[in-house]
N, C-alpha and C positions, 0 to 999 in steps of 0.2 A: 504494500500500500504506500502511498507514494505521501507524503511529512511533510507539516510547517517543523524550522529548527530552529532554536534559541541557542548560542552560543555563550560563553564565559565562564572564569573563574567559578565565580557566585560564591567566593571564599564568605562563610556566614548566611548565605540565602538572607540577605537585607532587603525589609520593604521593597528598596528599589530594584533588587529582582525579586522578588514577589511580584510587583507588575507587571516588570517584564514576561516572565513569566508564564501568568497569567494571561496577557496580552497571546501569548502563541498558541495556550492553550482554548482560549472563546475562538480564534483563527480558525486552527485546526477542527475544532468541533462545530462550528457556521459551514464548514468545506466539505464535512465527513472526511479529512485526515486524520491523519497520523499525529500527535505532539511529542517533541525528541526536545531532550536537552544534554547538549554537547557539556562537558565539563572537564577539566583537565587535572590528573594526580602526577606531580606534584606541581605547587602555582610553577610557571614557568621562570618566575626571579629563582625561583632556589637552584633551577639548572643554569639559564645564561648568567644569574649575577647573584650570588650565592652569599658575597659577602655584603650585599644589601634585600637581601630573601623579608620579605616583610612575613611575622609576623603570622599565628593563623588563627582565626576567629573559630573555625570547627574542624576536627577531622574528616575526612574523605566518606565515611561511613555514616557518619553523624548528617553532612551537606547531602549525599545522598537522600538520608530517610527525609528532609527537611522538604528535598524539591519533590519528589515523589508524595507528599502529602497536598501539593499544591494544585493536584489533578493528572500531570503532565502522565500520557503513556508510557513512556521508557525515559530511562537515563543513559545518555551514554557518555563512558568515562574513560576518558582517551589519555592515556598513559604518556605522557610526557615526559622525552628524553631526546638525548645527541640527533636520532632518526626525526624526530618529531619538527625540534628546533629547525632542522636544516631544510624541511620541507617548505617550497612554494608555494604563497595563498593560491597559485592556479590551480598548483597538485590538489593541496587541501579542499579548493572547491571541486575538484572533478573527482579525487576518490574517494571519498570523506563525506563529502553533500550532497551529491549525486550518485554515484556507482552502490556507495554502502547505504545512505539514510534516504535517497532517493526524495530529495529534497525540493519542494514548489517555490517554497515561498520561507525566508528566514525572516526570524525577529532578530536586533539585536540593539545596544545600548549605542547611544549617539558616541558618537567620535570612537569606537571599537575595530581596533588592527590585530591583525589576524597574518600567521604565514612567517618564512625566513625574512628575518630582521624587519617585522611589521611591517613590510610594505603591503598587504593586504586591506583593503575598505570596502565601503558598501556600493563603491560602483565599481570593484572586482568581484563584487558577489554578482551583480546584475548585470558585467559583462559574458558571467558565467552561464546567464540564460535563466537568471533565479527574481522573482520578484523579493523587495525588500522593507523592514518597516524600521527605522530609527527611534527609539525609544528613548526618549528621556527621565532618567532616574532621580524625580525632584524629591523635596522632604518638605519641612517647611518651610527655610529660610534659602540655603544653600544644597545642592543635589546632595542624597542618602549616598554615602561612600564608602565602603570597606575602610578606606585610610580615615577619613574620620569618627568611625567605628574604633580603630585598632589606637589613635589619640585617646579616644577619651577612657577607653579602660586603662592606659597605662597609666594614667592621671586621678586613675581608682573613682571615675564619676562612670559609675557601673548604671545610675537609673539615665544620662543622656546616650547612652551606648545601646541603653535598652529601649528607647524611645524611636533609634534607627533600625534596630532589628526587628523590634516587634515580638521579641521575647529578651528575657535576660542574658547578658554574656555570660561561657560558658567555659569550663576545662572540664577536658576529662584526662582519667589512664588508668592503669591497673595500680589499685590499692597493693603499696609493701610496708616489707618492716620497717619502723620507724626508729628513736629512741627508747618509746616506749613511757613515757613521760606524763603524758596527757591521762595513759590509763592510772596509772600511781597517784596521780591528784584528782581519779575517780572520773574524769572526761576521754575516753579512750577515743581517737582520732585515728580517720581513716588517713594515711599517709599518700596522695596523689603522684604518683611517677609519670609526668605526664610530656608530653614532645617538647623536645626544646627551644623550638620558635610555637609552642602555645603563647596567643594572647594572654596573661597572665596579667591580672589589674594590680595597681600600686599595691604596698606594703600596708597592711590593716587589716581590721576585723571585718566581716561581714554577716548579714545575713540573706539567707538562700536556701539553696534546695542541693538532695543530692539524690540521682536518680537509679536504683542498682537495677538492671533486667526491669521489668516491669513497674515496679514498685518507686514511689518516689519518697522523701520525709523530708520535716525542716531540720536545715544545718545551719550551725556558726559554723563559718568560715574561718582560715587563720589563715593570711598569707605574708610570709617574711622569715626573720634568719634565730626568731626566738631567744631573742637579746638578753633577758633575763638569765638565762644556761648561754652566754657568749655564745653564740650558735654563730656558725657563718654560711652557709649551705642554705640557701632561699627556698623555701618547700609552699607548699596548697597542703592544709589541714583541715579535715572535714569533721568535726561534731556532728553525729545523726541523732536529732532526741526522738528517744521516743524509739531505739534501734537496741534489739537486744541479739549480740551474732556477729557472727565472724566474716570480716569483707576481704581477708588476706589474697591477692592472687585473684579478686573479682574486680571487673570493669566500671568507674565507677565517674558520674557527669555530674560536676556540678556547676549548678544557674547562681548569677550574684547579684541578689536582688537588690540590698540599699548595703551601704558603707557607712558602718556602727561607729570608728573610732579610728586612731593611729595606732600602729605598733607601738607598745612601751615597754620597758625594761621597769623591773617591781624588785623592791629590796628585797623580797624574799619570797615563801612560797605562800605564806598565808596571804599575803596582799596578790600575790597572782590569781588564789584559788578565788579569791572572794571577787576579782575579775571578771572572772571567767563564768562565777556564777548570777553576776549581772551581765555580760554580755549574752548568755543562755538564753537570760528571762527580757532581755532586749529585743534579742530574736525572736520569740515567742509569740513579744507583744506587735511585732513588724509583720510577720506572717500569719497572722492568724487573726 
Protein backbone atom coordinates (compact mmCIF):
# COMPACT_ATOMS: atom_id res chain seq x y z
CA UNK A 1 0.00 0.00 0.00
CA UNK A 2 1.45 3.00 -1.02
CA UNK A 3 2.23 5.80 2.45
CA UNK A 4 2.07 9.52 3.46
CA UNK A 5 5.88 9.68 5.56
CA UNK A 6 6.91 11.91 8.22
CA UNK A 7 10.47 12.19 8.80
CA UNK A 8 12.90 13.06 11.86
CA UNK A 9 14.70 12.70 14.83
CA UNK A 10 11.44 13.34 17.12
CA UNK A 11 14.22 12.94 19.82
CA UNK A 12 11.33 13.37 22.85
CA UNK A 13 8.16 13.15 20.52
CA UNK A 14 7.50 17.01 21.43
CA UNK A 15 4.16 18.67 20.91
CA UNK A 16 5.69 19.92 17.90
CA UNK A 17 5.99 16.50 16.55
CA UNK A 18 2.88 15.50 17.83
CA UNK A 19 1.45 17.73 15.09
CA UNK A 20 3.59 16.98 12.84
CA UNK A 21 2.77 13.80 13.32
CA UNK A 22 -0.58 13.90 13.52
CA UNK A 23 -0.70 16.05 10.55
CA UNK A 24 0.59 12.76 8.22
CA UNK A 25 -1.59 10.67 10.18
CA UNK A 26 -5.43 12.73 9.33
CA UNK A 27 -3.37 12.71 5.58
CA UNK A 28 -2.99 9.25 5.34
CA UNK A 29 -6.39 8.29 6.71
CA UNK A 30 -8.44 11.34 4.28
CA UNK A 31 -6.39 9.11 1.23
CA UNK A 32 -6.97 5.46 2.60
CA UNK A 33 -2.90 5.39 3.13
CA UNK A 34 -0.48 4.19 4.79
CA UNK A 35 1.19 6.47 7.81
CA UNK A 36 5.02 5.79 8.26
CA UNK A 37 7.39 7.53 10.53
CA UNK A 38 10.82 7.47 9.60
CA UNK A 39 13.18 7.84 12.61
CA UNK A 40 16.78 7.51 13.10
CA UNK A 41 18.98 5.35 16.03
CA UNK A 42 21.22 6.99 17.00
CA UNK A 43 20.56 11.01 16.41
CA UNK A 44 22.96 11.43 13.65
CA UNK A 45 25.21 14.34 15.86
CA UNK A 46 26.40 11.21 17.84
CA UNK A 47 27.85 9.69 14.55
CA UNK A 48 29.07 12.80 12.38
CA UNK A 49 29.85 15.11 15.45
CA UNK A 50 30.07 13.13 18.55
CA UNK A 51 31.92 15.51 20.43
CA UNK A 52 28.98 17.94 20.27
CA UNK A 53 26.05 14.75 20.37
CA UNK A 54 23.20 16.62 22.01
CA UNK A 55 21.98 15.24 24.79
CA UNK A 56 18.76 12.61 24.77
CA UNK A 57 15.28 13.51 25.82
CA UNK A 58 14.14 9.57 25.46
CA UNK A 59 15.58 6.29 24.51
CA UNK A 60 14.88 4.79 21.13
CA UNK A 61 12.28 2.25 22.73
CA UNK A 62 10.61 4.77 24.99
CA UNK A 63 10.39 7.48 21.37
CA UNK A 64 9.05 4.52 19.71
CA UNK A 65 6.05 3.54 22.17
CA UNK A 66 5.57 7.46 22.33
CA UNK A 67 4.99 7.96 18.30
CA UNK A 68 3.12 4.80 17.88
CA UNK A 69 0.58 5.98 20.49
CA UNK A 70 -0.05 8.90 18.24
CA UNK A 71 -2.14 6.78 15.71
CA UNK A 72 0.78 6.41 13.08
CA UNK A 73 0.66 2.73 11.23
CA UNK A 74 4.38 1.79 11.41
CA UNK A 75 7.56 3.16 12.67
CA UNK A 76 10.36 2.84 10.89
CA UNK A 77 13.80 3.05 12.58
CA UNK A 78 16.51 3.55 10.31
CA UNK A 79 19.69 2.73 11.95
CA UNK A 80 22.20 5.24 11.51
CA UNK A 81 25.63 4.99 10.64
CA UNK A 82 29.03 5.57 8.33
CA UNK A 83 26.60 3.74 5.40
CA UNK A 84 23.65 5.85 6.32
CA UNK A 85 25.61 9.31 6.72
CA UNK A 86 27.33 8.84 3.23
CA UNK A 87 24.06 8.29 1.47
CA UNK A 88 22.55 10.89 -1.05
CA UNK A 89 19.12 12.73 -0.32
CA UNK A 90 18.44 11.38 -4.02
CA UNK A 91 19.60 7.80 -2.98
CA UNK A 92 17.47 8.27 0.35
CA UNK A 93 14.52 9.48 -1.66
CA UNK A 94 14.57 6.67 -4.23
CA UNK A 95 15.22 3.65 -1.86
CA UNK A 96 14.12 4.71 1.26
CA UNK A 97 10.77 6.73 0.19
CA UNK A 98 9.94 5.17 -2.71
CA UNK A 99 11.22 1.44 -3.40
CA UNK A 100 10.87 0.44 0.55
CA UNK A 101 7.99 2.87 2.16
CA UNK A 102 6.52 3.45 -1.36
CA UNK A 103 5.80 6.93 -0.53
CA UNK A 104 2.91 9.71 -2.09
CA UNK A 105 3.10 12.30 -0.22
CA UNK A 106 5.67 13.22 2.87
CA UNK A 107 5.15 15.50 5.88
CA UNK A 108 7.94 17.13 7.30
CA UNK A 109 9.16 20.15 9.61
CA UNK A 110 9.95 23.45 7.93
CA UNK A 111 13.41 24.02 7.05
CA UNK A 112 14.26 19.87 7.41
CA UNK A 113 17.64 18.41 5.60
CA UNK A 114 17.92 15.37 4.84
CA UNK A 115 20.87 13.12 2.82
CA UNK A 116 25.04 13.22 2.71
CA UNK A 117 26.12 16.50 4.36
CA UNK A 118 22.39 17.88 4.36
CA UNK A 119 22.03 18.83 1.10
CA UNK A 120 18.69 17.20 0.90
CA UNK A 121 15.01 19.64 1.08
CA UNK A 122 11.70 19.68 0.31
CA UNK A 123 12.19 20.47 -3.29
CA UNK A 124 14.59 17.33 -3.53
CA UNK A 125 11.77 15.41 -2.17
CA UNK A 126 9.27 16.96 -4.86
CA UNK A 127 11.99 16.71 -7.58
CA UNK A 128 11.76 13.09 -6.41
CA UNK A 129 8.09 12.86 -7.94
CA UNK A 130 6.69 13.13 -4.00
CA UNK A 131 4.10 15.68 -3.04
CA UNK A 132 5.18 17.73 0.02
CA UNK A 133 3.68 19.49 3.36
CA UNK A 134 6.14 21.93 5.47
CA UNK A 135 5.13 21.96 8.99
CA UNK A 136 5.77 24.36 11.28
CA UNK A 137 6.51 23.24 14.97
CA UNK A 138 5.01 26.56 16.82
CA UNK A 139 4.43 26.41 20.86
CA UNK A 140 3.43 29.43 22.38
CA UNK A 141 5.81 32.17 22.02
CA UNK A 142 8.96 30.61 20.16
CA UNK A 143 8.60 27.12 17.99
CA UNK A 144 8.58 23.75 20.43
CA UNK A 145 12.40 22.45 20.10
CA UNK A 146 14.17 19.51 21.30
CA UNK A 147 17.09 22.02 22.09
CA UNK A 148 14.88 24.08 24.10
CA UNK A 149 13.60 21.18 25.73
CA UNK A 150 17.18 19.61 26.49
CA UNK A 151 17.96 23.90 28.10
CA UNK A 152 15.56 23.96 30.31
CA UNK A 153 15.98 20.44 32.01
CA UNK A 154 19.46 21.02 32.41
CA UNK A 155 18.41 24.32 34.30
CA UNK A 156 16.28 21.77 36.44
CA UNK A 157 12.84 23.91 35.21
CA UNK A 158 11.50 20.32 34.69
CA UNK A 159 7.52 21.95 34.65
CA UNK A 160 8.75 24.59 31.36
CA UNK A 161 10.27 21.35 29.73
CA UNK A 162 7.10 19.62 30.54
CA UNK A 163 4.91 22.32 29.05
CA UNK A 164 6.96 21.56 25.57
CA UNK A 165 6.59 17.91 25.66
CA UNK A 166 3.38 17.52 26.89
CA UNK A 167 4.27 15.08 29.55
CA UNK A 168 7.02 15.26 32.15
CA UNK A 169 10.93 14.81 31.31
CA UNK A 170 12.02 11.71 31.80
CA UNK A 171 15.21 9.11 32.42
CA UNK A 172 15.31 5.87 32.43
CA UNK A 173 17.91 2.55 32.94
CA UNK A 174 18.35 -0.53 34.72
CA UNK A 175 18.18 -0.13 38.52
CA UNK A 176 21.87 -1.33 40.21
CA UNK A 177 23.72 -1.47 43.26
CA UNK A 178 24.13 1.50 44.86
CA UNK A 179 25.87 2.47 48.35
CA UNK A 180 23.24 1.28 49.97
CA UNK A 181 22.75 4.31 52.12
CA UNK A 182 19.30 5.54 51.55
CA UNK A 183 18.04 1.84 52.80
CA UNK A 184 20.15 2.37 56.38
CA UNK A 185 18.25 5.67 56.86
CA UNK A 186 15.03 3.50 56.20
CA UNK A 187 14.49 5.28 52.32
CA UNK A 188 15.85 2.42 50.03
CA UNK A 189 16.52 4.13 46.54
CA UNK A 190 16.32 2.73 43.38
CA UNK A 191 19.92 3.51 41.88
CA UNK A 192 19.33 4.65 37.87
CA UNK A 193 22.35 3.43 35.57
CA UNK A 194 21.18 5.34 32.90
CA UNK A 195 22.89 6.52 29.12
CA UNK A 196 25.37 8.97 29.32
CA UNK A 197 24.17 11.64 27.12
CA UNK A 198 20.52 11.13 29.12
CA UNK A 199 18.83 14.49 29.42
CA UNK A 200 19.50 14.45 33.10
CA UNK A 201 17.97 17.88 34.93
CA UNK A 202 20.01 20.17 37.35
CA UNK A 203 21.34 18.87 40.63
CA UNK A 204 18.13 18.73 43.34
CA UNK A 205 15.22 17.12 44.63
CA UNK A 206 12.29 16.33 42.82
CA UNK A 207 9.16 15.01 42.66
CA UNK A 208 7.75 12.40 40.11
CA UNK A 209 7.00 9.25 39.11
CA UNK A 210 8.70 6.15 38.43
CA UNK A 211 7.32 3.62 36.07
CA UNK A 212 8.53 -0.34 36.49
CA UNK A 213 6.63 -2.69 33.57
CA UNK A 214 3.27 -1.78 33.80
CA UNK A 215 2.82 -0.35 37.15
CA UNK A 216 3.70 3.34 37.96
CA UNK A 217 4.10 5.04 41.82
CA UNK A 218 5.07 8.53 43.32
CA UNK A 219 8.96 9.09 43.76
CA UNK A 220 11.21 11.76 45.28
CA UNK A 221 13.66 12.10 43.03
CA UNK A 222 17.40 12.66 44.04
CA UNK A 223 19.78 13.87 41.42
CA UNK A 224 23.54 14.91 42.38
CA UNK A 225 26.91 13.79 43.96
CA UNK A 226 25.36 13.32 47.75
CA UNK A 227 27.50 16.00 49.31
CA UNK A 228 26.67 15.11 52.66
CA UNK A 229 28.85 11.35 52.37
CA UNK A 230 31.50 13.63 49.82
CA UNK A 231 30.18 11.60 47.10
CA UNK A 232 31.50 12.74 43.79
CA UNK A 233 29.92 10.39 41.13
CA UNK A 234 26.53 12.24 39.80
CA UNK A 235 23.67 9.47 40.18
CA UNK A 236 19.39 9.60 39.58
CA UNK A 237 17.92 8.21 42.85
CA UNK A 238 14.43 7.10 42.82
CA UNK A 239 12.38 6.94 46.35
CA UNK A 240 9.11 4.67 45.40
CA UNK A 241 6.58 5.38 48.33
CA UNK A 242 4.26 3.31 48.68
CA UNK A 243 6.89 0.23 46.92
CA UNK A 244 7.59 -2.80 48.85
CA UNK A 245 10.24 -5.04 46.52
CA UNK A 246 13.08 -5.49 44.85
CA UNK A 247 13.97 -3.23 41.48
CA UNK A 248 17.73 -4.73 41.39
CA UNK A 249 18.47 -5.49 37.40
CA UNK A 250 14.64 -4.18 36.42
CA UNK A 251 14.08 -1.23 33.89
CA UNK A 252 13.05 1.57 35.59
CA UNK A 253 11.55 5.54 33.83
CA UNK A 254 11.39 8.19 35.79
CA UNK A 255 8.87 11.42 34.92
CA UNK A 256 10.11 14.82 36.96
CA UNK A 257 7.24 16.48 37.65
CA UNK A 258 8.16 19.83 39.90
CA UNK A 259 11.62 20.67 41.45
CA UNK A 260 11.39 20.56 45.46
CA UNK A 261 14.65 22.15 46.42
CA UNK A 262 18.61 22.30 45.95
CA UNK A 263 21.16 19.75 46.71
CA UNK A 264 22.50 20.27 50.36
CA UNK A 265 25.08 18.99 52.39
CA UNK A 266 23.59 18.40 56.24
CA UNK A 267 25.93 18.15 59.29
CA UNK A 268 24.89 14.91 59.91
CA UNK A 269 22.59 12.02 59.53
CA UNK A 270 19.62 13.08 61.65
CA UNK A 271 19.39 16.51 59.85
CA UNK A 272 19.51 14.40 56.55
CA UNK A 273 16.99 11.92 57.73
CA UNK A 274 14.53 14.43 58.80
CA UNK A 275 15.12 15.99 55.05
CA UNK A 276 14.32 13.47 53.43
CA UNK A 277 11.28 12.90 55.56
CA UNK A 278 9.88 16.31 54.55
CA UNK A 279 10.99 16.04 51.14
CA UNK A 280 8.76 12.58 51.02
CA UNK A 281 5.66 14.25 52.57
CA UNK A 282 6.43 17.29 49.97
CA UNK A 283 6.19 14.92 47.33
CA UNK A 284 3.13 13.44 48.57
CA UNK A 285 1.42 16.66 48.88
CA UNK A 286 2.71 17.68 44.98
CA UNK A 287 1.37 14.60 43.40
CA UNK A 288 -1.59 13.63 44.99
Amino acid sequence: MESVVTIGVFDGVHLGHQALIGHCVEIARANGLRSIAVTFDPNPLEVLRPDVAPTRLCEIDRRVDLIRALGIDQVEVLAFDPDMAAMSAQQFVEDVLLKRLKAEHVVIGHGFRFGHKAAGSADTLRSGGLSVDEYSLVGDQQPVSSTRIRSAVAAGDVVLAAGMLGRSPEVEGVVEAGQKRGRDLGFPTANIAHHRLAAVPADGVYAGTATVGDRSYIAAISVGTNPTFEGVRRTVEAYLLDFDGDLYGQRLRVGFTARLRDTLAFGGVEQLVAQMEADVAHTRRVMT
